[in-house]
The first five atom37 places (N, CA, C, CB, O) and aatype in JSON, in Angstrom:
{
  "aatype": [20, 20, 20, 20, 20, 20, 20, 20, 20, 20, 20, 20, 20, 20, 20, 20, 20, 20, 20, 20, 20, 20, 20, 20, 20, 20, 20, 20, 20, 20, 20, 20, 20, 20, 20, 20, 20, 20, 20, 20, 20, 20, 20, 20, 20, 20, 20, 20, 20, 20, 20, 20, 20, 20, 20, 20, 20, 20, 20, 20, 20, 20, 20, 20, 20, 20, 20, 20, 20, 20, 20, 20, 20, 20, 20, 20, 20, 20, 20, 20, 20, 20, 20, 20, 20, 20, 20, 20, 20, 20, 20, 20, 20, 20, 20, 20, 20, 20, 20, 20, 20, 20, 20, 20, 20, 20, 20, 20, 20, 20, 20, 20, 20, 20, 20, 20, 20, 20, 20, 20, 20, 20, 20, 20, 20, 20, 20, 20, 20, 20, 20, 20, 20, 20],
  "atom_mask": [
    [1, 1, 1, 1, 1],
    [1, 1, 1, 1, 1],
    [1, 1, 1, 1, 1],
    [1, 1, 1, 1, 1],
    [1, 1, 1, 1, 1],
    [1, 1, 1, 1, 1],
    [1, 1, 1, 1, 1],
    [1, 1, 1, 1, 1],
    [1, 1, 1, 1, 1],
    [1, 1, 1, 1, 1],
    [1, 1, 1, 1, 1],
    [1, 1, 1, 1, 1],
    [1, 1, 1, 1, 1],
    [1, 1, 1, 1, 1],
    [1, 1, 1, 1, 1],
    [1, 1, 1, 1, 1],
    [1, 1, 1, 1, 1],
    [1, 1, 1, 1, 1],
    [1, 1, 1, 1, 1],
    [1, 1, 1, 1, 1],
    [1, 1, 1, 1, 1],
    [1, 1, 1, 1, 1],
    [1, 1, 1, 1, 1],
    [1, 1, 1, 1, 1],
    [1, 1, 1, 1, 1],
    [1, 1, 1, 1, 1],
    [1, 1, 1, 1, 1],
    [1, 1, 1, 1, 1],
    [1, 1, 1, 1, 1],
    [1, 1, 1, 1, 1],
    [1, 1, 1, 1, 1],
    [1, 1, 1, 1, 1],
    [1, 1, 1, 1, 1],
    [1, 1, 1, 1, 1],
    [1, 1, 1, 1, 1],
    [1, 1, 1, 1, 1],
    [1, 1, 1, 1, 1],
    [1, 1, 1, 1, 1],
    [1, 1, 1, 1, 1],
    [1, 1, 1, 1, 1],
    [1, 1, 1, 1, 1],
    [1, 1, 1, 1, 1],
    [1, 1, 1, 1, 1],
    [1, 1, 1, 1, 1],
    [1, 1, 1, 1, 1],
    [1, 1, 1, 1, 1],
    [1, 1, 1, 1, 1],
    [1, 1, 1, 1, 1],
    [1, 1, 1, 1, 1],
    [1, 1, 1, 1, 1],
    [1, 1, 1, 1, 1],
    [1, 1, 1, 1, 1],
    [1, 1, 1, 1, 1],
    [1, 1, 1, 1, 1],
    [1, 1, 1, 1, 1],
    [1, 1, 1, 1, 1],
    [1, 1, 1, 1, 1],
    [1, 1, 1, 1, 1],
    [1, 1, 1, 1, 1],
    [1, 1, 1, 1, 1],
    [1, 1, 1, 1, 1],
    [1, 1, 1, 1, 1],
    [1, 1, 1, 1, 1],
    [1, 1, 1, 1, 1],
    [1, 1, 1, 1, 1],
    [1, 1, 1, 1, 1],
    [1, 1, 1, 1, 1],
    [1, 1, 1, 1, 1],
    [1, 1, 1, 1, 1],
    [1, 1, 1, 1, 1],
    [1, 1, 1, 1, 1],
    [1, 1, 1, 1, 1],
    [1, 1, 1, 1, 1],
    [1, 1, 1, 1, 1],
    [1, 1, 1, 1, 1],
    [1, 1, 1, 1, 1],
    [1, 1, 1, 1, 1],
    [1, 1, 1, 1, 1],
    [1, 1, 1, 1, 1],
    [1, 1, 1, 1, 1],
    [1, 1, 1, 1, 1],
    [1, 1, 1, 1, 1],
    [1, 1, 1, 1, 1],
    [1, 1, 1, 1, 1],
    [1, 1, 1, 1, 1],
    [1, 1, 1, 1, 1],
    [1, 1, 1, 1, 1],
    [1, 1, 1, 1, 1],
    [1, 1, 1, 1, 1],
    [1, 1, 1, 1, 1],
    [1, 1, 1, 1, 1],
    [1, 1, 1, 1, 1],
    [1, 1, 1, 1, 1],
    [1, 1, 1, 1, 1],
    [1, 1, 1, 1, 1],
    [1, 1, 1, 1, 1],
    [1, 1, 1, 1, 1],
    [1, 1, 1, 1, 1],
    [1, 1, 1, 1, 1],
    [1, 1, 1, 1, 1],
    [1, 1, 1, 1, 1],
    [1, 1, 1, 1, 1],
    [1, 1, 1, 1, 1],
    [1, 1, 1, 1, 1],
    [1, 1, 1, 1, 1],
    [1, 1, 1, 1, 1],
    [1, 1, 1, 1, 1],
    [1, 1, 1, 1, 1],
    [1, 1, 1, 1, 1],
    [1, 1, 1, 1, 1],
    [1, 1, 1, 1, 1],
    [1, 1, 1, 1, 1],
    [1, 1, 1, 1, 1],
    [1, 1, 1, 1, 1],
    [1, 1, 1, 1, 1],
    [1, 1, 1, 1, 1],
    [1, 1, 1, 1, 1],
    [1, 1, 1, 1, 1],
    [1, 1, 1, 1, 1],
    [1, 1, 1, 1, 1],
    [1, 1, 1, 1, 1],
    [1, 1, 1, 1, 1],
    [1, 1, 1, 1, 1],
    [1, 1, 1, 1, 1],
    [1, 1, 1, 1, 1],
    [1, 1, 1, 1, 1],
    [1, 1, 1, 1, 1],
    [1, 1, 1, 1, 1],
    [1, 1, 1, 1, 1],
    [1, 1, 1, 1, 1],
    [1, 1, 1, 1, 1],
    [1, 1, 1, 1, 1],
    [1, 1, 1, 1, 1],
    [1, 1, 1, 1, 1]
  ],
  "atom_positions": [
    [[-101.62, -113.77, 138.04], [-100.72, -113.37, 136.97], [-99.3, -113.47, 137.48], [-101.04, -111.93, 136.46], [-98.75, -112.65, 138.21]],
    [[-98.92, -114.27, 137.15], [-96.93, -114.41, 137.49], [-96.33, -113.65, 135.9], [-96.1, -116.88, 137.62], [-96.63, -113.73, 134.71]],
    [[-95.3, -112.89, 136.76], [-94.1, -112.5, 136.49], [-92.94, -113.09, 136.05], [-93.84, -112.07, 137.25], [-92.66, -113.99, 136.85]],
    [[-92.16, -113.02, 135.21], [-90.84, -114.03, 134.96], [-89.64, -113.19, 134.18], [-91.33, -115.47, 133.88], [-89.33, -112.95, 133.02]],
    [[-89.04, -112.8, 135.79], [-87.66, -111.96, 135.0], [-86.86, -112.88, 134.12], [-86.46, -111.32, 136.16], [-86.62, -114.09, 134.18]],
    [[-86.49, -111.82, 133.17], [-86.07, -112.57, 132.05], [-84.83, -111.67, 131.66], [-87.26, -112.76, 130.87], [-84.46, -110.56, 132.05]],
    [[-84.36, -112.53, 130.8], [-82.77, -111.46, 130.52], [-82.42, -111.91, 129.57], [-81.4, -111.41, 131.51], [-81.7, -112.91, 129.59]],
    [[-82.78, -111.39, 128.56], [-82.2, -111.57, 126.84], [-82.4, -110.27, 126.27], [-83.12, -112.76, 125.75], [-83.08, -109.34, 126.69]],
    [[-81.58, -110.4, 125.06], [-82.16, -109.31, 124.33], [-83.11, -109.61, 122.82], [-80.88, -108.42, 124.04], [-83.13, -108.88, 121.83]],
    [[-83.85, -110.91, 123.03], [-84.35, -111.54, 122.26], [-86.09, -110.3, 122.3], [-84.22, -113.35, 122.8], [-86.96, -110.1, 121.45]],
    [[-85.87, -109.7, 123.95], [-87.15, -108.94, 123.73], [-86.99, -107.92, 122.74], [-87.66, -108.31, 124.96], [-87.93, -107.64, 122.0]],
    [[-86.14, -107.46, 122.68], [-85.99, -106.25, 121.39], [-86.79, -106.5, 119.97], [-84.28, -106.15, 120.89], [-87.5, -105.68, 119.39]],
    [[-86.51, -107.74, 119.59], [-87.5, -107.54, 118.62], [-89.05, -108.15, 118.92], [-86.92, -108.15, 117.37], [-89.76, -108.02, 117.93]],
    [[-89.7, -108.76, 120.02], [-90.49, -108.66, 120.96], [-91.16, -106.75, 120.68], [-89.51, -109.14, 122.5], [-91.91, -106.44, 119.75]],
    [[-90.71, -105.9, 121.57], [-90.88, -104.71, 121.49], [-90.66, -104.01, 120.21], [-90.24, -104.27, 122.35], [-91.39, -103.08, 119.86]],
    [[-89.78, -104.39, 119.6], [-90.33, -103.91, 117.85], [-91.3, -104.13, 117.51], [-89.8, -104.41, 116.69], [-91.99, -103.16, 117.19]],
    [[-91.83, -105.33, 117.41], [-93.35, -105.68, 116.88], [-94.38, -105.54, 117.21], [-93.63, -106.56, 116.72], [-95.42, -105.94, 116.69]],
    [[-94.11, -104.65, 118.62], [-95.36, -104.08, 119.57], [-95.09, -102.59, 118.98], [-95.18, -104.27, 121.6], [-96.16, -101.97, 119.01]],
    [[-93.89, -101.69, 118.37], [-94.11, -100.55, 118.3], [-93.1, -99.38, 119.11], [-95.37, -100.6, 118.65], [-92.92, -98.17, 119.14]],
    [[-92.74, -100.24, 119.55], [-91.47, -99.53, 119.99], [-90.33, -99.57, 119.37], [-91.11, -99.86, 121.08], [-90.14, -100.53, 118.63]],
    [[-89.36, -98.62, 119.49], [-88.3, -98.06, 118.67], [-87.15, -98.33, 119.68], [-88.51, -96.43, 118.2], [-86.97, -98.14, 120.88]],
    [[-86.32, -98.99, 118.4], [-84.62, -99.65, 119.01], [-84.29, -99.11, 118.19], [-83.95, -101.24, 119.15], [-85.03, -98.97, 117.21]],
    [[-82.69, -98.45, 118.26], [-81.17, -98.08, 117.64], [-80.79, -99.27, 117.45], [-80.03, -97.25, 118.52], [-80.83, -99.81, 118.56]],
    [[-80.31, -100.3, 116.36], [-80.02, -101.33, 116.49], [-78.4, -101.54, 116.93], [-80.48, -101.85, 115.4], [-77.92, -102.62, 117.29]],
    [[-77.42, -99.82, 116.78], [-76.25, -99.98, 116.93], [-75.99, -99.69, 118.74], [-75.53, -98.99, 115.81], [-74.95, -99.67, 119.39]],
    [[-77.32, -99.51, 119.12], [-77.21, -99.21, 120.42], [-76.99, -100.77, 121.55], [-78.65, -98.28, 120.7], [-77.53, -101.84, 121.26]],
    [[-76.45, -100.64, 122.33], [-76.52, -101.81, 123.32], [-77.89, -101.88, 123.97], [-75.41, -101.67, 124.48], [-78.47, -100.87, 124.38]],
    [[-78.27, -102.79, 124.03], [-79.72, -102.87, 124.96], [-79.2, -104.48, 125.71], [-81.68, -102.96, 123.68], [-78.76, -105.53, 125.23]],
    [[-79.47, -104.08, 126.86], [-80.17, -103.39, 128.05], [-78.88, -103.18, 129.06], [-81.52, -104.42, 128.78], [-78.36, -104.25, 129.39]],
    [[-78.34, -102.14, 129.54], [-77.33, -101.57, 130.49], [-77.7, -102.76, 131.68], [-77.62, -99.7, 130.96], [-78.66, -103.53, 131.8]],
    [[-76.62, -102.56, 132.39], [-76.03, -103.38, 133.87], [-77.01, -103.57, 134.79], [-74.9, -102.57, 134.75], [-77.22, -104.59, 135.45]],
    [[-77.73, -102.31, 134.81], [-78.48, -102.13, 136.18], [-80.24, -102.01, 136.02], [-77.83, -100.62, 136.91], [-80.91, -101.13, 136.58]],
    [[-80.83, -103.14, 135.07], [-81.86, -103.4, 134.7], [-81.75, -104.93, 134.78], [-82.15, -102.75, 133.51], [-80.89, -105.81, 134.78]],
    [[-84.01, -104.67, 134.92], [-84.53, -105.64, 135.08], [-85.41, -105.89, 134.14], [-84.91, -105.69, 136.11], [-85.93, -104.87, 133.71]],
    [[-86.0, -107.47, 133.37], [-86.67, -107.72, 132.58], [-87.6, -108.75, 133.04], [-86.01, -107.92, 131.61], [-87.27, -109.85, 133.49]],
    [[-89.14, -108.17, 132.84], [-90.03, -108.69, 133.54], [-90.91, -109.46, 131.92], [-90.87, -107.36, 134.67], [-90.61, -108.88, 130.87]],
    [[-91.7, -110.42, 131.82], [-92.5, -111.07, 131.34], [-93.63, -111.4, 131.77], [-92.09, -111.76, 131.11], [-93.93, -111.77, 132.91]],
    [[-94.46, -111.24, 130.58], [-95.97, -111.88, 130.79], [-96.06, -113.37, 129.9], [-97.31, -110.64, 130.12], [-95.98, -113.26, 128.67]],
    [[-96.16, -114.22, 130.26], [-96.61, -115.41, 129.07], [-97.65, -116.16, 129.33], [-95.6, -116.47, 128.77], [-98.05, -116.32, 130.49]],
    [[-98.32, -116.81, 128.07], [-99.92, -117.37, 128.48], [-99.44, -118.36, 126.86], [-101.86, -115.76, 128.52], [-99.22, -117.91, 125.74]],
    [[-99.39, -120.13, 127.46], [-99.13, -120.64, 126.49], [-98.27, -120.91, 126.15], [-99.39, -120.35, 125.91], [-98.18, -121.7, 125.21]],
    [[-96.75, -120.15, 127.0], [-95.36, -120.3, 126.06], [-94.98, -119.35, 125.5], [-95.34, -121.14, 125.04], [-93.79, -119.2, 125.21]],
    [[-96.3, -118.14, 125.09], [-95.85, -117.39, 124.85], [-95.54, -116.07, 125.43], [-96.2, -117.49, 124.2], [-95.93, -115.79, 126.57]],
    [[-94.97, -115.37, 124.85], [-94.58, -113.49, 125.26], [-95.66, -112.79, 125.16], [-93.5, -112.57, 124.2], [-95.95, -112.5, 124.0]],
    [[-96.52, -112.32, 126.17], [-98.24, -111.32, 125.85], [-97.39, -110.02, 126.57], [-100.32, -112.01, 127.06], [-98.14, -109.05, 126.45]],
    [[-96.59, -109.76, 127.01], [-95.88, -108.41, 127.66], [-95.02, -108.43, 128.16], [-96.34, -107.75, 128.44], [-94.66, -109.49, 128.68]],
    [[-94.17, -107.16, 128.28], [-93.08, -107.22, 129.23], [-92.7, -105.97, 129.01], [-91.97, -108.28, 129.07], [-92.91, -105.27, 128.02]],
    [[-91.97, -105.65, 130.28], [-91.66, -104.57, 130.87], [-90.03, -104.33, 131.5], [-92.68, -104.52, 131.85], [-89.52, -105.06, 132.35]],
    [[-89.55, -103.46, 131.02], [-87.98, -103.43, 131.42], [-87.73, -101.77, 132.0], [-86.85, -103.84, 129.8], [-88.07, -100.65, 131.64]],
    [[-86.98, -102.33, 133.05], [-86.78, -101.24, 134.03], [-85.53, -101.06, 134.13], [-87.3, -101.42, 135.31], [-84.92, -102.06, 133.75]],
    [[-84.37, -99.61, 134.73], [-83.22, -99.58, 134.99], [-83.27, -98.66, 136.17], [-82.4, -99.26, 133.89], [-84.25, -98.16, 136.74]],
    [[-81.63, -98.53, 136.45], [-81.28, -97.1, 137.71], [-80.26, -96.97, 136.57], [-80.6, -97.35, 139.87], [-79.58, -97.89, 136.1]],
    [[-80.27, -95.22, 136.08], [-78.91, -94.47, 135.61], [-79.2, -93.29, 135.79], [-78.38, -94.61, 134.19], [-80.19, -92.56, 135.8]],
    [[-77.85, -93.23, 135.95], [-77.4, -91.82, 137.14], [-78.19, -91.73, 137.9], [-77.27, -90.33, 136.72], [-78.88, -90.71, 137.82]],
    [[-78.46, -92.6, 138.88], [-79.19, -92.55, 140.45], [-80.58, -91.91, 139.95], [-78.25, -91.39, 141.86], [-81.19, -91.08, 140.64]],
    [[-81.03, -92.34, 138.71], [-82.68, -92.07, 138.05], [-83.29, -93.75, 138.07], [-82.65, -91.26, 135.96], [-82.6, -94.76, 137.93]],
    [[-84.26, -93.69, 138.21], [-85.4, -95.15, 138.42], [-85.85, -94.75, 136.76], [-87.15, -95.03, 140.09], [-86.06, -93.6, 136.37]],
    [[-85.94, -95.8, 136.04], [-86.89, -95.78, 134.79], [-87.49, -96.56, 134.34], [-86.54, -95.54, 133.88], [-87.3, -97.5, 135.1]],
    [[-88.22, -96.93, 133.48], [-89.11, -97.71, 132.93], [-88.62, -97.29, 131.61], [-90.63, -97.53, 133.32], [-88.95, -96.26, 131.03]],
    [[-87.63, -98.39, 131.09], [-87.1, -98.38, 129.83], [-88.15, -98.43, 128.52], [-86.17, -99.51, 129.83], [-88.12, -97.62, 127.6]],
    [[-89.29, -99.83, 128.67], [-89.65, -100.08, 127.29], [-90.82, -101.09, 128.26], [-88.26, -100.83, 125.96], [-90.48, -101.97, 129.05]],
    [[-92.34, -100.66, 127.94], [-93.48, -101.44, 127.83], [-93.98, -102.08, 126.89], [-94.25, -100.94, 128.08], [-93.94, -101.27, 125.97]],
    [[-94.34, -102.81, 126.58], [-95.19, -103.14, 125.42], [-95.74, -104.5, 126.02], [-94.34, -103.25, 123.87], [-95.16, -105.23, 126.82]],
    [[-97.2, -104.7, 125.36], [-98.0, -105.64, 125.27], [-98.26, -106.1, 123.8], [-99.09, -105.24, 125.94], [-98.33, -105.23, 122.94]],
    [[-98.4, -107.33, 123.49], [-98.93, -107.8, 122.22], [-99.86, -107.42, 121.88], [-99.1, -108.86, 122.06], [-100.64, -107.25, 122.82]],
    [[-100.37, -107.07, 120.64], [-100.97, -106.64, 119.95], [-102.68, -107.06, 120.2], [-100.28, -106.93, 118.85], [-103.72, -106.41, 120.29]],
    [[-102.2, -109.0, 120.27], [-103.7, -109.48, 120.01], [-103.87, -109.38, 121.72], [-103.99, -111.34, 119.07], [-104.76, -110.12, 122.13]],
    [[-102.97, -108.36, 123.11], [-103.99, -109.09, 123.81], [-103.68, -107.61, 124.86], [-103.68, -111.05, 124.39], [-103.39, -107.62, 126.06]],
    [[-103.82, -106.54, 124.05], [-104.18, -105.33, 124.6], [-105.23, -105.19, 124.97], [-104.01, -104.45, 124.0], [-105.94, -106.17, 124.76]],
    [[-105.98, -103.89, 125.72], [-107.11, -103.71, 126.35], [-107.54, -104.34, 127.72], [-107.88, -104.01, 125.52], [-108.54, -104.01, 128.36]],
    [[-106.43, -105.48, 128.11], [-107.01, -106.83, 128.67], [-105.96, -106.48, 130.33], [-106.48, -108.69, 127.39], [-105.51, -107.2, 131.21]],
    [[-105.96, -105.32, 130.12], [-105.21, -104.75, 131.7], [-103.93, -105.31, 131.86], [-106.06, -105.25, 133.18], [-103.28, -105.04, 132.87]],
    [[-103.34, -106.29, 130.73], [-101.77, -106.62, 131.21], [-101.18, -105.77, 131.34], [-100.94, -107.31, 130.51], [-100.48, -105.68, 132.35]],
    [[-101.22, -104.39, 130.0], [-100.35, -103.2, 130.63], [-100.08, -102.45, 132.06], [-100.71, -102.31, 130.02], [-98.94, -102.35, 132.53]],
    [[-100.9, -102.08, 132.5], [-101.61, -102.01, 133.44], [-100.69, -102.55, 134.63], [-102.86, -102.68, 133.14], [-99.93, -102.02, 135.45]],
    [[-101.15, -103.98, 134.32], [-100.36, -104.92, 135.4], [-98.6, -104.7, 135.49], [-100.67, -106.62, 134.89], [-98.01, -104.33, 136.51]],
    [[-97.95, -105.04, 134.15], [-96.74, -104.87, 133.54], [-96.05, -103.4, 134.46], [-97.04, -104.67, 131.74], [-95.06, -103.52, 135.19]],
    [[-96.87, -101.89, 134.23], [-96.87, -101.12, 134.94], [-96.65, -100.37, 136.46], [-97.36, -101.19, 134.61], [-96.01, -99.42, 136.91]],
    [[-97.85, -101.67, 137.11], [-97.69, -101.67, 138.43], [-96.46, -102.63, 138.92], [-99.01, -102.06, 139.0], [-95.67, -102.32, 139.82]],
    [[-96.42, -103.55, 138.35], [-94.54, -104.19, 138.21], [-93.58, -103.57, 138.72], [-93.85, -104.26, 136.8], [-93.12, -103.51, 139.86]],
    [[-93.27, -103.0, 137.55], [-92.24, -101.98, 137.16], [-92.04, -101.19, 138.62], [-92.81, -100.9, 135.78], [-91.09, -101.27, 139.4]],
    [[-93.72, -100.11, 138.77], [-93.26, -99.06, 140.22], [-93.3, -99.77, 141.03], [-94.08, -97.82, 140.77], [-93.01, -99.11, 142.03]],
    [[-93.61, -101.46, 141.52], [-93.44, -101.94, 142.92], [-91.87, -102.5, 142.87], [-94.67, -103.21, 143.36], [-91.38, -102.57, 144.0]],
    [[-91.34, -102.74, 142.21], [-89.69, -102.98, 141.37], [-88.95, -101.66, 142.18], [-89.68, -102.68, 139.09], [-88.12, -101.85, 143.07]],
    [[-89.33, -100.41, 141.78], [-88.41, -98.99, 141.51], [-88.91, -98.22, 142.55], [-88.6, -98.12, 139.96], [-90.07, -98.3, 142.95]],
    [[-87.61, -97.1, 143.23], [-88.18, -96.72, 144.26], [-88.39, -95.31, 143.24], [-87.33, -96.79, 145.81], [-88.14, -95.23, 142.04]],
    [[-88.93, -94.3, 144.11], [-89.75, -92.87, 143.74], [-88.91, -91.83, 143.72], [-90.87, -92.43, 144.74], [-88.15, -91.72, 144.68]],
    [[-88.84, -90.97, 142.78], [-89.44, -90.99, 141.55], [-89.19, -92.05, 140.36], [-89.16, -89.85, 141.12], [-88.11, -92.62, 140.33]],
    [[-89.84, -92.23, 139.72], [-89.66, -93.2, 138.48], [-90.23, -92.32, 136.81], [-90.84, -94.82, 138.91], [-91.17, -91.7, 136.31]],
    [[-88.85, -92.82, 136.53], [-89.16, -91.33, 135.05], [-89.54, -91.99, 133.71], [-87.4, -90.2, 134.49], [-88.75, -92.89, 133.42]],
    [[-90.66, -91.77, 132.72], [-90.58, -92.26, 131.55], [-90.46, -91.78, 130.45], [-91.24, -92.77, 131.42], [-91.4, -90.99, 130.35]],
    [[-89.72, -91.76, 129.29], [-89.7, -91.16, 127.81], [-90.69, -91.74, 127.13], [-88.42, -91.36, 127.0], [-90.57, -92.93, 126.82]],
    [[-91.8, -91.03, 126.78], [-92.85, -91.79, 126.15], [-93.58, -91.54, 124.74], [-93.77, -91.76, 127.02], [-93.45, -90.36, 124.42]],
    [[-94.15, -92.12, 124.02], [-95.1, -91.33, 122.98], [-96.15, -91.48, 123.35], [-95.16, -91.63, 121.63], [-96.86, -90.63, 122.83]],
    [[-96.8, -92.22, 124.11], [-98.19, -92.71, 124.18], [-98.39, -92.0, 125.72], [-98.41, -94.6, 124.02], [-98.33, -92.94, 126.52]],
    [[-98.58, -90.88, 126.38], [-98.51, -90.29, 127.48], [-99.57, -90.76, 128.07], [-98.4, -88.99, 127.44], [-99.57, -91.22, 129.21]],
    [[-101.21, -90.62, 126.84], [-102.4, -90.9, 127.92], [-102.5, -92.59, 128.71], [-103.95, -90.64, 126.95], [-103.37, -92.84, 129.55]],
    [[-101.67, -93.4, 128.36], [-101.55, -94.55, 129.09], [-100.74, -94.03, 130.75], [-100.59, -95.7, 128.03], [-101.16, -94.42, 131.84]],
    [[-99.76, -93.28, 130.6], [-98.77, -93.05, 131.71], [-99.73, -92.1, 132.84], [-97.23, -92.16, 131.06], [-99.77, -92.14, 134.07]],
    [[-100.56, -91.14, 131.71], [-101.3, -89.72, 132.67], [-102.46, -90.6, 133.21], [-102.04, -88.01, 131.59], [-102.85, -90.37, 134.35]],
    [[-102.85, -91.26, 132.73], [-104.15, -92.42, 133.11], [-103.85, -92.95, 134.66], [-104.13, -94.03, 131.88], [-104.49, -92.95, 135.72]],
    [[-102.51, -93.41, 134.21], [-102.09, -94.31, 136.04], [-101.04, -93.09, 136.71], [-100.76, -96.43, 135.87], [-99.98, -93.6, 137.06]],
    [[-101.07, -92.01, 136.9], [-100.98, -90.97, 138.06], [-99.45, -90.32, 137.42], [-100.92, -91.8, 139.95], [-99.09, -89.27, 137.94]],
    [[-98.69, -90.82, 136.48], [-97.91, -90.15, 136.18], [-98.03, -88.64, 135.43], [-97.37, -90.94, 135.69], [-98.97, -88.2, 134.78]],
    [[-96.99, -88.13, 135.69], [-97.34, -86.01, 135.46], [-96.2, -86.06, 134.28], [-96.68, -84.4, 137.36], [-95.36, -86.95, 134.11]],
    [[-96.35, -85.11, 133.68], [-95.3, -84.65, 132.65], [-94.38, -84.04, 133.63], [-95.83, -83.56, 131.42], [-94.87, -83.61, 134.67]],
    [[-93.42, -83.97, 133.48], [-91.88, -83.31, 134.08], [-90.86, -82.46, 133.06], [-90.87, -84.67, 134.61], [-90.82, -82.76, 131.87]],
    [[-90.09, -81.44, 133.6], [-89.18, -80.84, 132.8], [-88.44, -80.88, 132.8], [-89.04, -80.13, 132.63], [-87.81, -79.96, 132.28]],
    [[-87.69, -82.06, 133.42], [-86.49, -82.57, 133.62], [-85.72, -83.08, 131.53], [-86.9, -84.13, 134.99], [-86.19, -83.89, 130.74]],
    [[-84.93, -82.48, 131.43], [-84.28, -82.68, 130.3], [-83.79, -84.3, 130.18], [-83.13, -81.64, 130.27], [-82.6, -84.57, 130.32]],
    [[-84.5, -85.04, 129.99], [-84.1, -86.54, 130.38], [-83.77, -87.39, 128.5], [-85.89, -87.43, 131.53], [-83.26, -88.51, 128.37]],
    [[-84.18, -86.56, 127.42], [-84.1, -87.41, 126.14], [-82.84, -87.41, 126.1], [-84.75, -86.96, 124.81], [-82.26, -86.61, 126.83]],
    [[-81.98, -88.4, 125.17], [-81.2, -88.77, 124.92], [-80.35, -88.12, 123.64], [-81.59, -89.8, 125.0], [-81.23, -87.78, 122.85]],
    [[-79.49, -87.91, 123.27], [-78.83, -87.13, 121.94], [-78.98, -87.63, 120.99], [-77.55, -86.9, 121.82], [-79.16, -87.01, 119.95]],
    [[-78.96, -89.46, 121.11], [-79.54, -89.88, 120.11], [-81.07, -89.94, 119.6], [-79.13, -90.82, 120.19], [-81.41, -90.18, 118.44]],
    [[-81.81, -89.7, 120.53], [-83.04, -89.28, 120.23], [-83.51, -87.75, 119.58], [-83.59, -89.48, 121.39], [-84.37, -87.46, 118.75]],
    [[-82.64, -87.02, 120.26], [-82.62, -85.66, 119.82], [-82.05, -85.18, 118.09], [-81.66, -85.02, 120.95], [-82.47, -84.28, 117.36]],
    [[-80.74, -86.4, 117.86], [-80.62, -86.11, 116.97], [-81.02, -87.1, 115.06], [-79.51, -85.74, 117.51], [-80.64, -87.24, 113.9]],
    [[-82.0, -87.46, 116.03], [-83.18, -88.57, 114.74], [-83.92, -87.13, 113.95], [-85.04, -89.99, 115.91], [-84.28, -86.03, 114.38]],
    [[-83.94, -87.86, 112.46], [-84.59, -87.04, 111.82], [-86.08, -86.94, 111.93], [-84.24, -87.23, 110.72], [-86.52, -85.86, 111.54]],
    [[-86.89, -87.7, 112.33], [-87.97, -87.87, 113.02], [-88.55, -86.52, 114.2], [-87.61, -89.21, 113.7], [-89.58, -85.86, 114.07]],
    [[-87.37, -86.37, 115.45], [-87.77, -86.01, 116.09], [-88.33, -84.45, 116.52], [-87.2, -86.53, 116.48], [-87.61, -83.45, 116.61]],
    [[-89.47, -84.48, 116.71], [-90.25, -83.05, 116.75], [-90.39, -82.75, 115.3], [-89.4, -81.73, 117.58], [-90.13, -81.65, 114.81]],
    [[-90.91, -83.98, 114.5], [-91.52, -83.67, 113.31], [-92.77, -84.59, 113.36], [-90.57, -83.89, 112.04], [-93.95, -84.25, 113.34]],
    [[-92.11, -86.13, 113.46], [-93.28, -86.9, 113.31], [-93.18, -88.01, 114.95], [-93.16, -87.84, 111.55], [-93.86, -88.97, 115.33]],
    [[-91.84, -87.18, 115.62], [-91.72, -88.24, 116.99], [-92.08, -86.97, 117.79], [-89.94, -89.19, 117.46], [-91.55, -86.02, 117.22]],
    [[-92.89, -86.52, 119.08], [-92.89, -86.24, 120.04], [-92.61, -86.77, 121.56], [-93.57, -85.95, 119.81], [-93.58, -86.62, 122.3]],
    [[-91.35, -87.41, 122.21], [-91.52, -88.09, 123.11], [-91.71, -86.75, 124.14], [-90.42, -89.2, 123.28], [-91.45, -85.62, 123.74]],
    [[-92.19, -87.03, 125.54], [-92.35, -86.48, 126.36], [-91.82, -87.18, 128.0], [-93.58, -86.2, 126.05], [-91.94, -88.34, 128.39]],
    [[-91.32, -86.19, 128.6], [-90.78, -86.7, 129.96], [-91.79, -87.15, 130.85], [-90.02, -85.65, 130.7], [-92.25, -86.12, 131.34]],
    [[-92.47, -88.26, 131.39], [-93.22, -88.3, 132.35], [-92.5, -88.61, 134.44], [-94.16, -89.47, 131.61], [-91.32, -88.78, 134.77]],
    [[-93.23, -88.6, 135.0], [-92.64, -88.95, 136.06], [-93.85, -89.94, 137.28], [-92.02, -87.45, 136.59], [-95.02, -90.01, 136.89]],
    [[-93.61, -90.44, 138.26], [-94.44, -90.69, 139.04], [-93.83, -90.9, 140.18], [-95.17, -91.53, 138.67], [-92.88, -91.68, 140.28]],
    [[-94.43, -90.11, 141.35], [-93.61, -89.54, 142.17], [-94.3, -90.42, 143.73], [-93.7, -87.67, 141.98], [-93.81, -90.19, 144.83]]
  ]
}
């Protein structure tokens, strides 16, 4: 399985159509990130984007395609990312049992964002949660 850092922001809507949530007035992706790819065919089956802010390691945004989940790319995409980032590495997530699955813990580190905090969504029909892996 090869890897292919990539650097557009063409993944954004990539990761929309997997289910993940963009601010469209927001800038994506800050200075100090990396953009990793999966392709089979030409095409985009995953990718994974990582940063450092404020001297924090993160795992910005996972997603795998739809038709080719189950099939351990996440997984792979994942182990990426933490051989990429040194320790700790923090994630904002909705989908936790993917993160608690591969050794990451919930944390109480106040890490959401204001703009996340202040979506009408949130802690109604959004729960993100802090994860970490240490």
């Amino acid at each position: 399985m090869d890897f292919i850092e990539y650097n557009s922001e063409e993944l954004i809507e990539f990761y929309k159509e997997n289910g993940l949530e963009f601010d469209e007035n927001k800038g994506y992706f800050g200075k100090n990130t990396k953009l990793f790819i999966l392709k089979e065919n030409n095409i985009i089956i995953g990718s994974v984007t990582i940063s450092n802010y404020n001297d924090k390691n993160f795992i910005e945004a996972l997603a795998v395609d739809k038709l080719y989940r189950n099939k351990n790319y996440g997984r792979a995409l994942l182990e990426k990312a933490i051989n990429e980032l040194e320790k700790p590495i923090y994630v904002i997530s909705k989908i936790d049992k993917f993160y608690l699955k591969n050794k990451f813990k919930y944390d109480n580190t106040d890490l959401i964002g204001k703009e996340c905090k202040e979506c009408k969504m949130y802690n109604k029909n959004c729960f993100p949660r802090v994860l970490v892996y240490n």
